[in-house]
C-alpha positions in Angstrom: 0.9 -61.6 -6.8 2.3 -62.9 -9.8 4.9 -64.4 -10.0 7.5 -62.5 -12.7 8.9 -66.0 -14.1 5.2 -67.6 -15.0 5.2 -64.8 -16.9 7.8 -65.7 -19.9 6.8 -69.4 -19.1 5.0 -70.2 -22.6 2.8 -68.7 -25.3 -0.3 -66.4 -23.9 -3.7 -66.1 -26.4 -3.7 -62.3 -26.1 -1.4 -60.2 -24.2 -2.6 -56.9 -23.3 -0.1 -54.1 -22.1 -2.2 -51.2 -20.4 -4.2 -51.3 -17.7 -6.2 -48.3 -18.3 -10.1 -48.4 -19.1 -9.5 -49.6 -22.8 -6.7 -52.2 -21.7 -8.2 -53.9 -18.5 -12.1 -54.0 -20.9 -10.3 -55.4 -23.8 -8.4 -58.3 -21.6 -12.0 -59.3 -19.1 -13.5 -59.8 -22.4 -11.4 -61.6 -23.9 -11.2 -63.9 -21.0 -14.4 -64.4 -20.8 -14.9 -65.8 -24.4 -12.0 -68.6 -23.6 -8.8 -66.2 -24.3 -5.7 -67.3 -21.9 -5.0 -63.6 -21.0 -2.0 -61.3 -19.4 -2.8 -58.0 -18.5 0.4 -56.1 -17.7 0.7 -52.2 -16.7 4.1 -50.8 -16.2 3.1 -48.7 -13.1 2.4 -50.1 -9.4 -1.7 -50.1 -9.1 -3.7 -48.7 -7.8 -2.2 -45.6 -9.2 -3.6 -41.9 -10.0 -4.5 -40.9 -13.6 -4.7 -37.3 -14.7 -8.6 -37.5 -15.7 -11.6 -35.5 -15.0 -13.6 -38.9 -14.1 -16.5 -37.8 -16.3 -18.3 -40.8 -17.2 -21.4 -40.2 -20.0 -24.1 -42.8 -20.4 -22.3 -44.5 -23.2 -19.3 -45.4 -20.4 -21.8 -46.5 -18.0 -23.2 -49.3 -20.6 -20.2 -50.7 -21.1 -18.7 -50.8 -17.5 -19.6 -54.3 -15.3 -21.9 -54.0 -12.7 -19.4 -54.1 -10.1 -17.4 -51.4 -11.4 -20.6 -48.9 -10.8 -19.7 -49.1 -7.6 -16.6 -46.8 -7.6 -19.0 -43.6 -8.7 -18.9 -40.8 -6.5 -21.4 -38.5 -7.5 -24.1 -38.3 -10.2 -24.6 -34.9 -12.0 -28.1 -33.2 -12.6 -26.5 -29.5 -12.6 -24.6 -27.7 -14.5 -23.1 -24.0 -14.8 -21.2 -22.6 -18.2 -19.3 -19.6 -18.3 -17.4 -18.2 -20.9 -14.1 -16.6 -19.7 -14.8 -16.8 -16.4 -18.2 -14.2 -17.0 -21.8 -14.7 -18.3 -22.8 -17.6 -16.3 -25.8 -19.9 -16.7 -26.7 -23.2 -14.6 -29.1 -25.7 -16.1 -30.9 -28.5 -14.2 -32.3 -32.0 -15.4 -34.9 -34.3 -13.8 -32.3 -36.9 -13.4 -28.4 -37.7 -14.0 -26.9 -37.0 -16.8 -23.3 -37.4 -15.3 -21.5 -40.1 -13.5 -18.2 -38.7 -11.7 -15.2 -41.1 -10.6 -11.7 -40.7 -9.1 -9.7 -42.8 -11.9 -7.8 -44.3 -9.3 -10.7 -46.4 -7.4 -12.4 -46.8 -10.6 -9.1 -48.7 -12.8 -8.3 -50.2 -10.1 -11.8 -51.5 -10.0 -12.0 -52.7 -13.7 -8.6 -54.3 -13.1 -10.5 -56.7 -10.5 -13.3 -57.6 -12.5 -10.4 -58.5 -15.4 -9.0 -60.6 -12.7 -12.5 -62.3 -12.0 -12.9 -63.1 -15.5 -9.4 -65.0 -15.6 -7.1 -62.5 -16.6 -3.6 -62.6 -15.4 -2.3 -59.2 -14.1 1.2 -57.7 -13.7 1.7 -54.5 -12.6 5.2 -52.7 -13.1 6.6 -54.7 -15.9 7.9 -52.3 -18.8 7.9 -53.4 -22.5 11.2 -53.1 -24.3 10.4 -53.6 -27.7 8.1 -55.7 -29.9 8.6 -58.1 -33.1 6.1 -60.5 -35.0 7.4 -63.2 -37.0 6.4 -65.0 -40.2 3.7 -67.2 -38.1 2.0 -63.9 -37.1 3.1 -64.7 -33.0 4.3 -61.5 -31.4 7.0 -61.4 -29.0 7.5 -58.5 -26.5 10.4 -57.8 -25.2 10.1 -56.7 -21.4 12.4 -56.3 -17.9 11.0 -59.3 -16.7 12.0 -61.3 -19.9 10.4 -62.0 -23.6 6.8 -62.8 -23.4 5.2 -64.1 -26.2 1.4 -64.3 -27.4 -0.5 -64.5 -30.9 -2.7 -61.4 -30.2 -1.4 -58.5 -28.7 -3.9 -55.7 -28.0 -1.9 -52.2 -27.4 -3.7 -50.3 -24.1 -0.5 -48.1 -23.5 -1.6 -44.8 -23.6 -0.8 -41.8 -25.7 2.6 -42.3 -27.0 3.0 -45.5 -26.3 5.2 -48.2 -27.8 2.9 -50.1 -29.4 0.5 -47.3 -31.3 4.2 -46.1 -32.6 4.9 -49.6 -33.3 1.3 -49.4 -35.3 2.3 -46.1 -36.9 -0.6 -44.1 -35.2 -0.7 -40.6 -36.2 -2.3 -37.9 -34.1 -4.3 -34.9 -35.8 -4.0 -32.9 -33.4 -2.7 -32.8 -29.8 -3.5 -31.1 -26.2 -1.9 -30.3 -23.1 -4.5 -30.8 -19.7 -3.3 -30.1 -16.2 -5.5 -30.7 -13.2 -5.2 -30.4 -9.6 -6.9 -32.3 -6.9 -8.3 -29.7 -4.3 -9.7 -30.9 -0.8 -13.6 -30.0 -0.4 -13.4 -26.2 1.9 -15.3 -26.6 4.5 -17.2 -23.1 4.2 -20.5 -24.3 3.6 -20.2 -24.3 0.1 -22.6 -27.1 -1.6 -20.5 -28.8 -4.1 -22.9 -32.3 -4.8 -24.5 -32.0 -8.0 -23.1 -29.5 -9.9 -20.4 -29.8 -12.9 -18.6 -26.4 -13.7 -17.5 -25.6 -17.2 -15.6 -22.5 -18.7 -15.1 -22.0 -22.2 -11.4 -20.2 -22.2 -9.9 -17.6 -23.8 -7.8 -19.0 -26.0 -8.7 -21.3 -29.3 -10.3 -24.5 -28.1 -9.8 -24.8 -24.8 -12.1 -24.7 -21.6 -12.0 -25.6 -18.0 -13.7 -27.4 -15.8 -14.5 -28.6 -11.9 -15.7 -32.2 -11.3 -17.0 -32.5 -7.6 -15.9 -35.9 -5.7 -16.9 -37.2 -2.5 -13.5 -35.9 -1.1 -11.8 -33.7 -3.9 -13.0 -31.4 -6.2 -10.9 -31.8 -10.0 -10.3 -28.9 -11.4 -8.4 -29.3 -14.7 -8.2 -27.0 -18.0 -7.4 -28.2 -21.6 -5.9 -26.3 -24.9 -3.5 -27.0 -27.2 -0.2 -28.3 -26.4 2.4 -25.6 -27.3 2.3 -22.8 -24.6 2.0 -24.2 -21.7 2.7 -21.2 -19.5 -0.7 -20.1 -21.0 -2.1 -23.3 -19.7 -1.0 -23.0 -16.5 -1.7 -19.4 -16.1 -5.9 -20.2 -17.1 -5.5 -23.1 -14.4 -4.5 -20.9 -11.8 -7.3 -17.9 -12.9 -10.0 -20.6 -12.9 -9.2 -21.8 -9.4 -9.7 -18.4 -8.4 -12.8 -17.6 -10.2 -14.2 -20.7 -8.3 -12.7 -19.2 -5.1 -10.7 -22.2 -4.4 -6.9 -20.3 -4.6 -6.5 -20.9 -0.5 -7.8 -24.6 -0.7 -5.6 -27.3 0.2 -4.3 -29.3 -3.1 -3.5 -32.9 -3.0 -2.3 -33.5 -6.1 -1.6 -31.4 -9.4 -0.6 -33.5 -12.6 -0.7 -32.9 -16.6 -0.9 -35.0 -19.7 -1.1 -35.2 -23.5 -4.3 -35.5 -25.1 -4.7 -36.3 -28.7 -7.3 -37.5 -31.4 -6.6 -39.8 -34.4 -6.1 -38.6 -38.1 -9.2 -40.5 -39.9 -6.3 -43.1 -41.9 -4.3 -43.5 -39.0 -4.0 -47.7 -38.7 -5.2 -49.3 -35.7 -3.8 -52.7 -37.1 -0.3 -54.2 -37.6 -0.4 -58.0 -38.2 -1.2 -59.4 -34.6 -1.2 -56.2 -33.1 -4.1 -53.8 -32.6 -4.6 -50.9 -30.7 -7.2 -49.1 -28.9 -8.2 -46.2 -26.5 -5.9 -43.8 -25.7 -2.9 -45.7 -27.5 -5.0 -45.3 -30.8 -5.7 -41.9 -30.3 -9.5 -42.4 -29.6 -10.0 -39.2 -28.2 -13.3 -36.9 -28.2 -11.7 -33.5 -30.2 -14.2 -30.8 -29.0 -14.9 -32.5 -25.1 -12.0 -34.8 -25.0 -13.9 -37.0 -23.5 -11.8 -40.5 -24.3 -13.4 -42.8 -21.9 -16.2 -44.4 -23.9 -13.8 -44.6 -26.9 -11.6 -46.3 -24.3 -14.3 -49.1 -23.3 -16.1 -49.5 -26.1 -12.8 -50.0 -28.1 -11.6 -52.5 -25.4 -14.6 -54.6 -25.4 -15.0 -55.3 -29.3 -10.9 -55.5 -29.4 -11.6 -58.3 -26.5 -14.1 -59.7 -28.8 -12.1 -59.7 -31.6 -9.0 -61.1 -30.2 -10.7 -63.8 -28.8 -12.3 -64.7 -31.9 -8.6 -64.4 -33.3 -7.1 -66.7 -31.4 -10.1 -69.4 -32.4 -9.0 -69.0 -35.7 -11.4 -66.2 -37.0 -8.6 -64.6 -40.4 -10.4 -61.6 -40.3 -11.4 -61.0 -36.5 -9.0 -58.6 -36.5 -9.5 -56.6 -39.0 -13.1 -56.6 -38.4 -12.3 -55.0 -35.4 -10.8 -51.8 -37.3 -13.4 -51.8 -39.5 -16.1 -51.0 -36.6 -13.6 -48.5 -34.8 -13.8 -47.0 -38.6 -17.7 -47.1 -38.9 -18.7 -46.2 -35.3 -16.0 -43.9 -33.7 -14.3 -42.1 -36.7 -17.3 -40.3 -37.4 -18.1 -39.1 -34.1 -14.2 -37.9 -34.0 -14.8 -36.2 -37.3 -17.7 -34.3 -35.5 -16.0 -33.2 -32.8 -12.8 -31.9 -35.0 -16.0 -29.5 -36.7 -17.6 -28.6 -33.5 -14.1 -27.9 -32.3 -12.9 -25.6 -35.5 -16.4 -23.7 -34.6 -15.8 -23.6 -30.9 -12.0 -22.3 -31.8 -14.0 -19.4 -34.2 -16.6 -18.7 -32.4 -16.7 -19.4 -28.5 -19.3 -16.6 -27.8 -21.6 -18.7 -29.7 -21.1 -22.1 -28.6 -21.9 -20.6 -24.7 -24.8 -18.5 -26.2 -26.3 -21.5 -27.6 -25.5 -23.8 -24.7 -25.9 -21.9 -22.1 -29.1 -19.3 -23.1 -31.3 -21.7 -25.3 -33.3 -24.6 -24.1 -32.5 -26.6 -26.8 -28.7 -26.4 -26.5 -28.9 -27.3 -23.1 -31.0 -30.5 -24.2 -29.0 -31.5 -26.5 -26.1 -31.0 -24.5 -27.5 -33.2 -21.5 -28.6 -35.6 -24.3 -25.1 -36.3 -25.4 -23.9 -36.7 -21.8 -26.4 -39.2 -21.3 -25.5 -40.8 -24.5 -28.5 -40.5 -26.1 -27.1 -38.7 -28.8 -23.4 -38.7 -30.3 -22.0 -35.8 -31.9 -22.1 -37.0 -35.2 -25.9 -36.9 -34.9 -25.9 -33.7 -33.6 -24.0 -32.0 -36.4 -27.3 -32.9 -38.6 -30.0 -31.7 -35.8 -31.4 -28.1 -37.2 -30.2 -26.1 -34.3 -26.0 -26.8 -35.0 -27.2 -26.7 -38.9 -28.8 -23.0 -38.2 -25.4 -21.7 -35.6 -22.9 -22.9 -38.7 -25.5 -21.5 -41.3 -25.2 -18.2 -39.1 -21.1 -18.5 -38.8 -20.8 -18.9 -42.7 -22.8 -15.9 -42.8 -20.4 -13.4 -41.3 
């Protein structure tokens, strides 16, 4: 354990606050490359994250090996339905799914931050933040003022430090999930994801299996969340799960980046979550959430050896290689929002949606490549049409 006064001792290379995915990548690797690091997380770890645990092969390259550890189950199936009817299950030859409780598997990249050098502190809250003239930042936190020259914002949507940044959201969703306990009614559960593409604009359900649990969750925009709630509780019962015992139910805020949000003030820089690094169609944020943590590691580090522009390099690859794939998404979303019916139909009843769909879980294929394959070229060619 830490001890709270070594803390506000003297001058850190790179403080990180957030101890998520993003947070915890960003401070191992800057560690590794010499950085004197603190990692600090204002809740008590291990602790439970609202997440479906849904990591694609992008997530998995950029994970440590003893991190893989913490997967649970690894997906070959998969079953769409739109509205809770039509339903069609697809199989692949091998995984194209990795499934973790968030939990095990933070805690886990927490450790292998701590093997690479990095100081942790759970439950210290940040107060407030100011950089001076010589470019050092100093947070203010309940432990005392703690200062560093780099400080890498991990804190999560609406955090302090992507306000402090002046990150804008362009759009933003509400997701609530509940942990259900595996019935025992001979029900196989291994293997198989579940997805439902809802009712309402945008938003669809899903069930991740787990060695103990299955997550249920549902996503659509924030706004009317008594609709949100009331598709949560319909989907349980389409999956026959309403009399199931429920360990936990929780909800957060989702939301994806505006293409000239900042992800740079000065020393600071943000990533994952806190920089709105979000998925817009899938919300999946988890590989924006490592691989923005490992090049902000990379770039701090670099920083703090006296690299001017390590910093803003940094921004400019977030820029090149995850704004586009956001940009994707935000069309395959505005399509999805039109015309549901057609993103199952081609999904779900072609052999070459359900490719391409397993291709981008296994991160062979990003979105922004898949909004120039002929097959999404032909289904917007068709929606333009009527």
């Amino acid at each position: 354990m830490t001890e709270r006064e070594d803390l506000t001792d003297d001058s850190w290379d790179v403080v990180v606050v957030g101890a998520g995915p993003s947070g915890s990548s960003a401070a191992r690797v800057a560690a590794e490359r010499g950085a004197r690091v603190l990692l600090l997380d204002r809740a008590e770890f291990p602790r439970y994250k609202t997440c479906g645990g849904g990591l694609i092969g992008t997530s998995l390259d950029y994970i440590p090996a003893s991190v893989r550890a913490t997967i649970e189950q690894q997906v070959k199936s998969v079953t769409f339905t739109l509205s809770g009817r039509s339903p069609s299950s697809h199989r692949s030859g091998s995984p194209f799914l990795a499934l973790v409780q968030r939990e095990r598997f933070d805690q886990a990249l927490v450790e292998a931050a701590v093997a690479a050098g990095v100081t942790f502190a759970d439950g210290v809250a940040v107060r407030g933040i100011e950089a001076d003239d010589t470019h050092a930042v100093t947070l203010s936190t309940d432990v005392g003022d703690i200062r560093s020259s780099v400080l890498i914002g991990a804190d999560g949507v609406g955090g302090r430090i992507g306000r402090y940044v002046g990150v804008t959201p362009g759009g933003v969703d509400l997701a609530l999930e509940r942990e259900i306990v595996r019935p025992a009614d001979g029900r196989d559960w291994d293997d198989r994801v579940f997805l439902d593409w809802g009712s309402e604009p945008g938003s669809y359900a899903w069930m991740f299996p787990k060695t103990e649990t299955l997550t249920v969750g549902v996503i659509q925009a924030k706004g009317a969340p008594d609709a949100t709630r009331a598709y949560l509780d319909r989907y349980v019962g389409e999956l026959d799960l309403t009399a199931a015992e429920v360990t936990r139910a929780s909800g957060h805020l989702a939301h994806w980046r505006t293409a000239d949000s900042p992800l740079r003030r000065g020393p600071v820089i943000v990533v994952g979550d806190a920089a709105a690094l979000l998925d817009p169609f899938t919300r999946e944020g988890i590989s924006f959430a490592l691989r923005s943590g490992t090049w902000a590691g990379v770039a701090a580090a670099s920083a703090v050896r006296g690299n001017a522009t390590a910093l803003d390099a940094y921004a400019a690859r977030v820029r090149t290689e995850l704004q586009p794939e956001i940009a994707a998404g935000a069309r395959v979303l505005r399509l999805f929002e039109r015309r549901p019916g057609l993103i199952h139909g081609l999904i779900g009843y072609t052999v070459i949606g359900a490719h391409l769909f397993i291709r981008v879980c296994r991160g062979q294929l990003t979105l922004a490549e898949l909004m120039r394959h002929r097959v999404t070229r032909a289904a917007l060619a068709v929606l333009r049409r009527r």
